[in-house]
N, C-alpha and C positions, 0 to 999 in steps of 0.2 A: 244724289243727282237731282231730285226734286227742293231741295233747297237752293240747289244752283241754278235749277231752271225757275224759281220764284224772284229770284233777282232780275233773271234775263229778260222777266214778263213787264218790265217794270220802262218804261223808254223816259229813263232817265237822261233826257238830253239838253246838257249846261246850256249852250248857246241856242237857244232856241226858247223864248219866253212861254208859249202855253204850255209847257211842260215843268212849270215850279212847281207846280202839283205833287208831279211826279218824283222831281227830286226829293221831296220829304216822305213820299213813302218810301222810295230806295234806304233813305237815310232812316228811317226807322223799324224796314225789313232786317240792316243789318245789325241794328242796334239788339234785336229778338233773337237774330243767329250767335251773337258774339254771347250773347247772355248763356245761353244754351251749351254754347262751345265749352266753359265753363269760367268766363268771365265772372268776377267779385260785383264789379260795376258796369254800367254801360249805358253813355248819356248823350243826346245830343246836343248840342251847344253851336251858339247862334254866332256867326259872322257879319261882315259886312256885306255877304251874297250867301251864297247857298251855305246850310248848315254843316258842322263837323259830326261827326260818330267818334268819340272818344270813351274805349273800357281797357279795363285794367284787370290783369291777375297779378297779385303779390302772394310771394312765398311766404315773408315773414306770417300771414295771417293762417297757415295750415302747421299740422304740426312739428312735421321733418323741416327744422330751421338748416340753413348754410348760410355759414358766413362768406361775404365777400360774393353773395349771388349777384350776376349783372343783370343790369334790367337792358331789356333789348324794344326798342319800341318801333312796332311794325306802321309802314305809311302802304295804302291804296287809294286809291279814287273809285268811286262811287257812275260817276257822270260818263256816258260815251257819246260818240263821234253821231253824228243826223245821219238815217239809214240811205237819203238819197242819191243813185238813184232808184226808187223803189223794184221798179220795173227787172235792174240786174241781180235784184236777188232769187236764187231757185228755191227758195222757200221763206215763211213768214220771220222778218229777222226778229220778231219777237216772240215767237215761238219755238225755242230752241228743239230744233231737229236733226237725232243724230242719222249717219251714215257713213258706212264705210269707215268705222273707227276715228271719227270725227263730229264735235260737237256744231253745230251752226246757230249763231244768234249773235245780233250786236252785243258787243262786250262779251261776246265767248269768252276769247283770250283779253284782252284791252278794258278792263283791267279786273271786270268781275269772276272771269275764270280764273286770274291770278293771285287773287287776293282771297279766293275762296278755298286755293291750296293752303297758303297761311295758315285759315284759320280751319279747318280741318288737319293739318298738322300740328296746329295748335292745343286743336281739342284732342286727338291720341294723345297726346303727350299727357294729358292733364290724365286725362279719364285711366292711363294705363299707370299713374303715379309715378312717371318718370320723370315730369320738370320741376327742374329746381332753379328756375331762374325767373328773375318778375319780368314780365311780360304787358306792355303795351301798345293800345292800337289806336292809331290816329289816322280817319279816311275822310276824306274831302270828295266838294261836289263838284269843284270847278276847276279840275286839271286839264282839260281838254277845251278849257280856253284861258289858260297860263296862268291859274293858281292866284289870282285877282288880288284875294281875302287869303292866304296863306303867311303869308310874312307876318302881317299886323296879329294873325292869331296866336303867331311862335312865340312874337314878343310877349303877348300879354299872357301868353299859358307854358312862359319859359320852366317855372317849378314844377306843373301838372308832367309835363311831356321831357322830363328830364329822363336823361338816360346814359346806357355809356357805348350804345351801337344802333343804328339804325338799320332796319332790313326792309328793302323793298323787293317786291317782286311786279314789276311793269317790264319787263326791259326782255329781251330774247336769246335765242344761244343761236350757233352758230348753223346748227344742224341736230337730228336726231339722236345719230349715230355718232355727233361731235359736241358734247356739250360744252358749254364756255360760260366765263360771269364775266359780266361787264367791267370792266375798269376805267371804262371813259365814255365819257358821252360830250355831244357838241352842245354849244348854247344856242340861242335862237335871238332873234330879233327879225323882228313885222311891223309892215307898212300899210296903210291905204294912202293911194295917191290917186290925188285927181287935179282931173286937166278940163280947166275952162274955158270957150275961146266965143260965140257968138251967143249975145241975149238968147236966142232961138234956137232951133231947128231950122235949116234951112234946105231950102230945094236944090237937089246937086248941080239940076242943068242948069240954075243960073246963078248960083254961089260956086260950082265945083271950079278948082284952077284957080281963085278969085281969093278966096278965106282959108284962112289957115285949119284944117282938119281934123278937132281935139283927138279923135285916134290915133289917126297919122303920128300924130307928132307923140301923143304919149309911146305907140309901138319904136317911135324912133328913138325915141329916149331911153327905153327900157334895150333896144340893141346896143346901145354904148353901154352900158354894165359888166358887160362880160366880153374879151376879146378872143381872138381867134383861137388863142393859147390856154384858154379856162382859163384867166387871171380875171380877178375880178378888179374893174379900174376906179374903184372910190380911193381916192386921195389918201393915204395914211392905213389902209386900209391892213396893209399883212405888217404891219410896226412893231404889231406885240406877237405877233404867230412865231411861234418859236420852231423851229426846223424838225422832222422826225427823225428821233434818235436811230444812229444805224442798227443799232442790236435790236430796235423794235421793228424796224423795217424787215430786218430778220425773222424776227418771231411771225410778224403778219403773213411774211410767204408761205411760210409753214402749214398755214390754213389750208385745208380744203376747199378748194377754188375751181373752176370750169367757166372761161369769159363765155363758150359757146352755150352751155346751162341754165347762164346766167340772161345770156339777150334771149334765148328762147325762150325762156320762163314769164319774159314781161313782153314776148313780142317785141323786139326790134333787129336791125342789121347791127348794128355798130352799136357802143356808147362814146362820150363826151366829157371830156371834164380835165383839169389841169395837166398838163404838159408835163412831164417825167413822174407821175404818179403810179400807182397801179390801181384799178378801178375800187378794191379795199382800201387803199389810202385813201384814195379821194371820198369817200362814202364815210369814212370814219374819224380820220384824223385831218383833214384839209376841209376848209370851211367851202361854200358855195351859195351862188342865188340863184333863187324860181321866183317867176311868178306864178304866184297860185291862182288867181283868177284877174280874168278882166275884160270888162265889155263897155259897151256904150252903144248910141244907135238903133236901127230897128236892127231885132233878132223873130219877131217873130216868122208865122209860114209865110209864103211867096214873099214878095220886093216891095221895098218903100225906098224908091230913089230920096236919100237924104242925109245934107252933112249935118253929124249933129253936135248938139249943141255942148255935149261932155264926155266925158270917157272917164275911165274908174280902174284901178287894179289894184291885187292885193298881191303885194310880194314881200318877201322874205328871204334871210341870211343867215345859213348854219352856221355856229362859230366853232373857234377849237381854244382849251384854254390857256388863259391868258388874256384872250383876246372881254374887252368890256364891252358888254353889249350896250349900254348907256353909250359912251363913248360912240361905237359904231352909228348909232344910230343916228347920233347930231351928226356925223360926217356922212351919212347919207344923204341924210336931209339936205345940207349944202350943198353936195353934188348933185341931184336931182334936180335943185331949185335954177344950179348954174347950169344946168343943161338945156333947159325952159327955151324954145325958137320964138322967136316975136309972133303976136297974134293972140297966145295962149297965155293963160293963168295958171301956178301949177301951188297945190296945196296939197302937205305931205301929214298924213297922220299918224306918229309913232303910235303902235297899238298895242303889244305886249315883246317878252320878252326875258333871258337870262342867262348865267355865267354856264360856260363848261365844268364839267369836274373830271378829275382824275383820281383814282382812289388806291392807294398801296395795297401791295399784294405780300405784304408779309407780318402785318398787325394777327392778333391772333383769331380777329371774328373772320377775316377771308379766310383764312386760313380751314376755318372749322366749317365753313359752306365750301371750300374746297372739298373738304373730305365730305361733306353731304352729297354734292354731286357722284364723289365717286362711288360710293356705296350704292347711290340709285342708280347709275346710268353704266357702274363697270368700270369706267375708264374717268383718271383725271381728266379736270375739265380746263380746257386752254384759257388762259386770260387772251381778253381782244375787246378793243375800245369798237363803241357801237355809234352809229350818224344820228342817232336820234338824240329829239333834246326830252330834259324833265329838270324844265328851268327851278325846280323849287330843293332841289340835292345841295345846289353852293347855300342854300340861304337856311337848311339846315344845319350844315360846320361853320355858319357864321351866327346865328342867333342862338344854334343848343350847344356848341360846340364838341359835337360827336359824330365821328366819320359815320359812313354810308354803306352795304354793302348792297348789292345793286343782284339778286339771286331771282332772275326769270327764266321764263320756260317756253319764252313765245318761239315761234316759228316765221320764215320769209314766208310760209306757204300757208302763213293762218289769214295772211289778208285784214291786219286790222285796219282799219279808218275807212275800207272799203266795202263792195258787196259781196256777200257769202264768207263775212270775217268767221272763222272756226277756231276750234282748239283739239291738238291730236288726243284723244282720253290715254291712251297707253302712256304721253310723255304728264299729261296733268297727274296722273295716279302714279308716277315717279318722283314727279315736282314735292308732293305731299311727303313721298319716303323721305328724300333730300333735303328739304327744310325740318324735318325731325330727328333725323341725322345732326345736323348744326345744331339743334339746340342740345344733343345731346354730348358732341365733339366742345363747344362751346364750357359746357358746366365741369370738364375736365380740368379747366383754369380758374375754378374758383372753388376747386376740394382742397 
């Protein structure tokens, strides 16, 4: 626990520049834990942004050799989400404080409490002389602002980072009581756009009615995006969305589900979203747009009558695969630009972005985090594609050329990227059995 809380102390946070500091000591906390765990090596190695953690155990170098060991190389990230706003957390997010059989600190769960299952199931295996598979770990600092410097590092450290399965653990199950591994996830693609219209700031009472309003018209713009029906209306836009299969539409009802659970959980009446969907489809396998932020003008306390002079917003487009996030994005841009009312200037900034994946469920590694789950949790664990993205899984099976198995523990109720993000201890001290289980289910296929 105090290893995990020396990470959590640590406010490694990517998008936020006075914190590089910090990112190299996260990155070199873990490099001291992975050594300890019983790592051979463990080194960090420099990018074109934040540095990697790369170590290694091999079996060939201990004495009990097996032939045909697979090497399985573990991805986390390092870097978490900015705690604000400070104010809605009930205790210090860098101070990890348990309660009520729950951890709290940013990057509880997301992704330092996830990745510190790993390697703690990592280190049993080693220290109780059970693994007979080689073992690598490759953790990055800048996931959580779309993996920048990850591509260009696969390329150049394709022979280091070779392997013949990849395991992450970032990703969530379904429920406590329902465990599940992920088999799909959406892509992403984001924007900043901004909307020009008067050299100035001007005064409402004698420009209002008169100038065209950069707000205005950006809010106007952004309500033609989406129509009544959750379709979203970019030009070409569902081309490649490939329809969901009915036997999977099956399997998804099967989940444990409660729409009224579900809107009280996040406070609302209702939700929103594609037209003959069920609110699991639309979240998982049907793509969607937010904007995620946007202002312009005065915001601060009391009134400052005035139109102003720009307006900003950052939105974004889950995708499902199939669909190219490249592709999307130029055909956003042109819809955006054609949307533009006279008066205003409209400049769109592709900002990050990546492919969906889908990952088979009858290779032999799901298979063997199949049966990890059930030995920790009791019960097989359901396949179910999950709405988040972790744009850097496709550009793994395209530069290392080895699938992905996607084995996390998070919870809807751990609140990551938000305030009071936690982790349940009773399912992280499972998570540990289950990834130990797999490597041991795993070295079955190579006796």
């Amino acid at each position: 626990m105090e290893e995990w809380r020396s990470l959590l102390r640590i406010p490694s946070v990517s998008c936020q520049p006075e914190h590089s500091a910090d990112m190299m000591r996260c990155a070199q906390r873990w490099q001291q834990l992975l050594l300890e765990a019983g790592c051979q090596k463990a080194e960090i190695l420099p990018s074109q942004g934040n540095p990697f953690v790369f170590a290694e155990y091999k079996i060939e170098d201990q004495k009990s050799q097996i032939s045909n060991a697979p090497t399985v190389l573990v991805y986390a990230h390092y870097d978490v989400m900015p705690v604000e706003p400070v104010e809605a957390w009930h205790s210090d997010p860098w101070e990890a404080t348990i309660r009520d059989g729950r951890l709290y600190a940013r990057g509880a769960d997301d992704d330092k409490g996830q990745a510190m299952i790993q390697a703690k199931a990592f280190e049993y295996m080693v220290k109780t002389g059970q693994l007979n598979c080689n073992v690598k770990f490759i953790f990055e600092g800048e996931e959580e602002i779309g993996s920048p410097s990850l591509e260009a590092f696969l390329e150049d450290h394709k022979d280091l980072l070779k392997a013949d399965i990849i395991l992450v653990s970032d990703t969530s199950m379904i429920g406590k009581d329902t465990p599940s591994i992920t088999t799909g996830l959406r892509g992403l693609a984001y924007w900043q756009i901004e909307v020009d219209g008067p050299n100035r700031d001007l005064h409402s009472g004698h420009f209002g009615g008169a100038v065209k309003n950069p707000v205005n018209a950006l809010c106007e713009m952004i309500a033609k995006i989406v129509d009544a029906d959750g379709r979203i209306t970019i030009p070409g836009f569902y081309d490649e969305v490939l329809p969901i299969p009915e036997a999977e539409r099956a399997m998804i009802a099967q989940i444990p589900f409660s729409q009224e659970a579900y809107n009280k959980a996040i406070d609302v009446d209702d939700v929103f979203g594609e037209v003959g969907y069920s609110t699991l489809e639309r979240n998982s396998c049907r793509p969607s747009f937010d904007v995620c932020g946007i202002w312009g003008g005065y915001t601060g306390e009391g009134s400052k009558t005035v139109l102003p002079s720009k307006a900003f917003a950052k939105v974004s487009c889950r995708l499902v695969a199939n669909q190219d996030h490249e592709a999307i994005s130029r055909a956003f841009v042109r819809y955006i630009e054609s949307l533009a009312p006279k008066g205003v200037r409209v400049h769109v900034t592709p900002m990050h972005g990546g492919q969906g994946y889908v990952c088979p469920i009858d290779i032999p590694a799901y298979k063997a985090a199949e049966k990890g789950f059930e030995i920790a949790f009791g019960k097989r664990p359901l396949a179910a594609r999950r709405g988040g993205s972790i744009p850097i899984i496709a550009a793994f099976e395209q530069i290392l050329g080895c699938k992905t198995i996607l084995m996390g523990f998070g919870l809807e109720q751990n609140a990551i990227h938000s305030p009071n993000e936690s982790m349940d201890l009773e399912v992280w001290e499972k998570g540990i059995i289950a990834v130990a289980e797999f490597y041991k289910e795993l070295q079955k296929n190579a006796k």
